[in-house]
C-alpha positions in Angstrom: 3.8 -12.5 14.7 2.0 -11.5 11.3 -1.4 -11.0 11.1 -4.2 -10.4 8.4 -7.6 -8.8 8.6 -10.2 -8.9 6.6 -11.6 -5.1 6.0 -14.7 -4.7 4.3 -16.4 -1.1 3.6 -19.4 0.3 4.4 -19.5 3.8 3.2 -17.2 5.7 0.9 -13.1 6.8 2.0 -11.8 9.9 1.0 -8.7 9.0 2.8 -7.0 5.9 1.1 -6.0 2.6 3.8 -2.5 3.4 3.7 -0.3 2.3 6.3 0.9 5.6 7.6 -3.2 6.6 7.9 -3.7 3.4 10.2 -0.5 4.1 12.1 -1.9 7.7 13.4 -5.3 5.9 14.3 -3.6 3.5 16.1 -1.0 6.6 18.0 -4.5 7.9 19.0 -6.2 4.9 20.4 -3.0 4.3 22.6 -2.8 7.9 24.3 -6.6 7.7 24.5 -6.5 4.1 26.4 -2.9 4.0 27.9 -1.9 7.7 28.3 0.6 10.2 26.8 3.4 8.7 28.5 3.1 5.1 27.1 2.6 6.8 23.7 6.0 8.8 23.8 7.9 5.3 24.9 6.0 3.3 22.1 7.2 6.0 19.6 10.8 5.8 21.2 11.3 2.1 20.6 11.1 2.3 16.6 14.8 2.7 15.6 16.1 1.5 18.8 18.2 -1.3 17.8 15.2 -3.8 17.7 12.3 -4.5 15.8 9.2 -2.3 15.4 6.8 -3.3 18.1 4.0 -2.6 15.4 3.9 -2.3 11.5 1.2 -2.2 9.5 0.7 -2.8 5.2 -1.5 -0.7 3.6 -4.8 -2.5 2.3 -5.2 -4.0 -0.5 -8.2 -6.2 -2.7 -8.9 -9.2 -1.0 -6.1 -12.1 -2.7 -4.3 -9.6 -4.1 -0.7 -8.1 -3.5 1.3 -5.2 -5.1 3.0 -6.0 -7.9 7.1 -5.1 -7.3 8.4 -2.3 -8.9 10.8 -3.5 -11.1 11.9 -1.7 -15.0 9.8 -3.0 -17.4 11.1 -6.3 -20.0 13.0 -4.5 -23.2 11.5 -4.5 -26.4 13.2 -7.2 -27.9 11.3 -9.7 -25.9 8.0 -8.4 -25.8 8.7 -8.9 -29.3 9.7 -12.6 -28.8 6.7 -13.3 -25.9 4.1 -12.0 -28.7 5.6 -13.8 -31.0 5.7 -17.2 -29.5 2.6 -17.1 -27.3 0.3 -15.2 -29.6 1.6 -16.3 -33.2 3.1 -19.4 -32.8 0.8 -20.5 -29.9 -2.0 -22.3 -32.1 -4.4 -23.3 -29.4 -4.5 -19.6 -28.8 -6.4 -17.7 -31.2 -8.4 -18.3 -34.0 -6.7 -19.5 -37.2 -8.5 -17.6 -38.9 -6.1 -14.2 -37.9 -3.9 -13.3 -39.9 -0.3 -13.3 -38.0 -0.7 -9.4 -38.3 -3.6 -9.1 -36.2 -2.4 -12.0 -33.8 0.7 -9.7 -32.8 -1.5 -6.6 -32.7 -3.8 -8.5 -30.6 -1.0 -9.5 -28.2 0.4 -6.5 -28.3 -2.6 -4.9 -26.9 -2.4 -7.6 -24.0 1.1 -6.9 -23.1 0.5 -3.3 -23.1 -2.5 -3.7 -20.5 -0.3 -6.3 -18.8 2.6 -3.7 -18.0 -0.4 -1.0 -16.4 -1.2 -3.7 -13.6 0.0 -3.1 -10.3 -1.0 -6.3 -8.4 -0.5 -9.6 -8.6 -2.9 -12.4 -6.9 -1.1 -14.2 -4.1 -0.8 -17.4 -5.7 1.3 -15.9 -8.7 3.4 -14.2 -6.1 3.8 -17.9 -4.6 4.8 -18.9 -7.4 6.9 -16.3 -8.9 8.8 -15.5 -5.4 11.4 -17.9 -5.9 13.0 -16.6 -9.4 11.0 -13.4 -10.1 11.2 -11.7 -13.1 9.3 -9.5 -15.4 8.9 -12.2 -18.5 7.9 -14.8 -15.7 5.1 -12.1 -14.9 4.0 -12.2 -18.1 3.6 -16.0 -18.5 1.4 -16.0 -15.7 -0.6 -13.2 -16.8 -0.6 -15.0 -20.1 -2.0 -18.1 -18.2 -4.9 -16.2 -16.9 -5.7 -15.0 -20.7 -5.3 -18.8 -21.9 -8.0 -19.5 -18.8 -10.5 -17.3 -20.0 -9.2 -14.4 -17.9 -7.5 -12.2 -20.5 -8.6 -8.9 -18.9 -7.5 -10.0 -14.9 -8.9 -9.1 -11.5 -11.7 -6.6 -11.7 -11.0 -3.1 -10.1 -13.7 -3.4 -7.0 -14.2 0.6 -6.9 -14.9 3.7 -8.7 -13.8 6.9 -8.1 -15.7 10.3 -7.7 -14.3 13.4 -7.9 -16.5 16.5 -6.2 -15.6 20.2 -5.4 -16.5 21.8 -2.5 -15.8 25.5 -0.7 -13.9 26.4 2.0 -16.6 27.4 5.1 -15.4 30.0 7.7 -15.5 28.2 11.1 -16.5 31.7 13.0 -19.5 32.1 10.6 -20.4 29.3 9.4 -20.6 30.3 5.8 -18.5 30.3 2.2 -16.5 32.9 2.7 -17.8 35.9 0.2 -14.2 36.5 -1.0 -13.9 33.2 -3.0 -10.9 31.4 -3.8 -12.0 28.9 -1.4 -12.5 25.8 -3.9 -11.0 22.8 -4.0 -11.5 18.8 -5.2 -11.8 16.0 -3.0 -11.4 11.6 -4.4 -13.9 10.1 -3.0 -13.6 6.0 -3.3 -16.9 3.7 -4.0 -16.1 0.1 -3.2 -18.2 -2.3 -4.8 -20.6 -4.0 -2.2 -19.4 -7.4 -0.8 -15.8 -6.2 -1.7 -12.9 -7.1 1.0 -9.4 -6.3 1.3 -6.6 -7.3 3.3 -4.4 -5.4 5.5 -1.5 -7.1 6.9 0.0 -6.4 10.5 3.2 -7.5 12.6 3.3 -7.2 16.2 7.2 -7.6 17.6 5.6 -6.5 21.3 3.6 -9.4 22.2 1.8 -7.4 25.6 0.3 -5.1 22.2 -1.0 -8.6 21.0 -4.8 -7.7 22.2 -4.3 -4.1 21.9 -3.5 -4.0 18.3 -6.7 -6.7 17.5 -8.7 -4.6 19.6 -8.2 -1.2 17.4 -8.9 -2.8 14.4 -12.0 -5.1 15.6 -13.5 -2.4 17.7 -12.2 1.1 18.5 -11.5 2.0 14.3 -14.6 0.5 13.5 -16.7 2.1 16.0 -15.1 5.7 15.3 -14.2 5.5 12.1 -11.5 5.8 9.5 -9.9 9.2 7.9 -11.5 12.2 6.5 -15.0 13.4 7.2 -15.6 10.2 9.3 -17.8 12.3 11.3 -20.6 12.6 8.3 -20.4 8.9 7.2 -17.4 8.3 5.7 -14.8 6.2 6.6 -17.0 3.1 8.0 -15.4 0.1 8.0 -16.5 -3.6 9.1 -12.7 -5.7 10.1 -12.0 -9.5 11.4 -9.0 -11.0 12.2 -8.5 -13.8 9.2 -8.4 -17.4 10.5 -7.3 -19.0 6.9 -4.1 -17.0 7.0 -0.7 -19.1 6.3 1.9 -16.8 7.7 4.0 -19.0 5.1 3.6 -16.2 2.7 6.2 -14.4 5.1 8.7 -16.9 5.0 12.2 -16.4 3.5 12.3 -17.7 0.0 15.2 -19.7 -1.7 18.0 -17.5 -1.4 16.3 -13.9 -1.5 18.2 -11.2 -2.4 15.1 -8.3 -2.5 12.3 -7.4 -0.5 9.0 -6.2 -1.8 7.5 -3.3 0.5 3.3 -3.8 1.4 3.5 -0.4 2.9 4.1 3.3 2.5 7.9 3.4 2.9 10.1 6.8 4.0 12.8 6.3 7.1 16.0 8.2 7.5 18.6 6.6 5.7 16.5 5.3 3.0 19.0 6.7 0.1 21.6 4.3 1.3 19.3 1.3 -0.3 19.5 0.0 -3.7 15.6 0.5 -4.5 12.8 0.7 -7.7 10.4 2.3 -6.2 7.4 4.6 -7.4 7.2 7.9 -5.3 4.1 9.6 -3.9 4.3 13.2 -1.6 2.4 12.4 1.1 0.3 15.7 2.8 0.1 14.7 6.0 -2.6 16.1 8.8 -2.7 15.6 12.3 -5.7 13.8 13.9 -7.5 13.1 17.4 -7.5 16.6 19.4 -4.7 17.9 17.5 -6.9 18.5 14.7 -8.9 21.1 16.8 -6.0 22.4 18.3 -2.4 22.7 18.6 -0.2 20.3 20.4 1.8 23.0 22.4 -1.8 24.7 22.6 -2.9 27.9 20.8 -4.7 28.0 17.4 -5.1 24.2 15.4 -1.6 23.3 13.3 -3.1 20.6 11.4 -1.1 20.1 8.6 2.3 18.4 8.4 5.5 18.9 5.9 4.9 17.2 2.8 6.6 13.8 2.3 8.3 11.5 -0.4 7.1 8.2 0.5 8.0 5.1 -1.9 4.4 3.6 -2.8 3.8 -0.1 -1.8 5.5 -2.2 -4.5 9.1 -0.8 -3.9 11.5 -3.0 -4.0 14.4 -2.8 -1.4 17.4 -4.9 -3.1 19.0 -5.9 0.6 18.3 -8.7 2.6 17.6 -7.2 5.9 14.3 -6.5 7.1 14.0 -3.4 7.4 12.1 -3.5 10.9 14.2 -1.8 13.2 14.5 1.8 11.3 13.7 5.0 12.9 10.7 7.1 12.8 10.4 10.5 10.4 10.5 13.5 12.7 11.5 17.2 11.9 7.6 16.6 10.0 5.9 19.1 12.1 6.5 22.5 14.0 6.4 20.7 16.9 8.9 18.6 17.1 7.1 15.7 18.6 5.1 14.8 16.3 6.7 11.8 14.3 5.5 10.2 11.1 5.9 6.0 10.4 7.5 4.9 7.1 8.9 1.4 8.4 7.7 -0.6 5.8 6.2 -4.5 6.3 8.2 -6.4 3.4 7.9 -9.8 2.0 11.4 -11.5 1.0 11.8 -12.8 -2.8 14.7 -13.7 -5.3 14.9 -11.4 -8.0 16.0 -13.9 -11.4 19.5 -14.3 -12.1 18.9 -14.4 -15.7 17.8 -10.4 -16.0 19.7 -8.3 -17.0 18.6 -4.5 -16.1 20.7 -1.7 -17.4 19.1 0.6 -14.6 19.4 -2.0 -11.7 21.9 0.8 -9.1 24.8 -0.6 -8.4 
């Protein structure tokens, strides 16, 4: 069963909703309820010859989903989109341009069209079925045609502030310096939403898993410094959604990835994908101390993740891959890159000179 939630934010996040984030919240809220034990044989069924029993997307703005990850149209037709849509297109621009400034002008369009990483969900709809980069462009070109040239407003502004390390015994910046560092901190406009998808294979997690996200992540809140005000989040389950958008599509050949994705034996997939080294720290009472006891071992080994928008070209789900482990000095400590994917057909009529074979 799929899921969406409806996730709006109250206060800044310095940690980004990424799937692998909610995952360790969701670790912690089942050793705190259920125990250690049930923990350790929910971590042992990933990989297990079935599917996950839990997967979660990362978030994303409200009606919006990543936009796939595939190589970019070649030159030769961006040439022959601006040409025909911008030039040739009369109802378009003012006859007054000159056909100069008309390519120009598209030009500049295209070029802001290939920096956009999401698509709405009705253009993935409506793409999912024969997707390709040109057919991208058409519907972006649709929204400019609609009065909508520049897209789907950003929702958030970043804020980047340094701060010094303090010594935990006294208190105080350390005298000795070299304790300074930058943190993101993320302003979401008020009244935005987003969406985080979820798929529980374990139905007897059904009203655990709605639980976490209505009440327990809520009510202690979400990443980094959650315990001064960040992190504060409002979530609902979301009644209006059509699980349709998970369906198989006409003869998919690809899948598009709507989380962080890393699981052992991901080389052995054909992928486009956009990498990120993820830092990882541990939470709950790890944080204050070590799992095997002693001194706190936060931090984990860093990890290549492929961003959401990878694109797996296999048919298979994907569901019932292992968990990373060997990611800490103690060797129970695992770390979830099983992505949630949506199937689509990649168009028959591109032809990629980078497409692995």
């Amino acid at each position: 069963m799929i899921c969406r939630y409806n996730i709006r934010p109250l206060s800044p996040l310095i940690t980004p909703l990424m799937s692998d984030t909610i995952f360790g919240h969701f670790c912690w809220a089942l050793r705190y309820d259920k125990g250690q034990d049930f923990l350790v044989n929910f971590l042992e069924c990933y990989g297990a010859g079935k599917k996950a029993p839990v997967l979660f997307s990362s978030a994303f703005i409200s009606g919006q989903l990543p936009r796939p990850a595939l190589p970019p149209p070649r030159m030769k037709m961006i040439r022959s989109f601006v040409k025909n849509h911008f030039i040739d297109d009369s109802e378009t621009l003012s006859k007054k341009m000159t056909d100069k400034e008309k390519f120009f002008l598209g030009m500049t369009y295209v070029k802001a069209w290939g920096k956009r990483d999401h698509l709405t969900i009705d253009q993935w709809i409506e793409l999912r079925d024969n997707y390709s980069e040109p057919r991208v462009f058409e519907a972006f070109f649709k929204q400019y045609k609609d009065g909508h040239g520049e897209g789907v407003s950003q929702h958030f502004k970043k804020e980047v502030s340094a701060s010094n390390t303090i010594n935990r015994l006294s208190g105080t910046v350390s005298p000795e310096g070299g304790g300074l560092f930058q943190r993101e901190k993320v302003w979401y406009d008020e009244g935005t939403k987003l969406d985080l998808y979820v798929e529980v294979n374990s139905m007897d997690l059904t009203p655990f898993v709605n639980d976490f996200l209505t009440l327990y992540l809520p009510r202690t809140g979400y990443g980094a410094d959650k315990t001064v005000g960040m992190g504060e989040l409002e979530i609902s389950a979301d009644d209006t959604f059509d699980q349709v958008l998970f369906s198989d599509s006409r003869d998919f050949d690809a899948r598009l990835s709507l989380s962080l994705a890393s699981f052992p034996g991901i080389e052995k997939y054909n992928a486009f994908y956009r990498l990120k080294t993820k830092f990882g720290k541990l939470g709950g009472d790890f944080a204050l101390s070590s799992p095997t006891g002693g001194s706190p071992k936060p931090f984990k080994r860093p990890i290549l993740m492929y961003e959401p928008g990878a694109v797996f070209l296999c048919t298979e789900d994907l569901k019932d891959k292992q968990l990373l482990n060997k990611v800490h000095s103690d060797q129970q400590i695992r770390h979830c890159g099983v992505p949630l994917t949506l199937p689509f057909k990649i168009s028959e009529d591109i032809s990629y000179a980078n497409i692995p074979s």
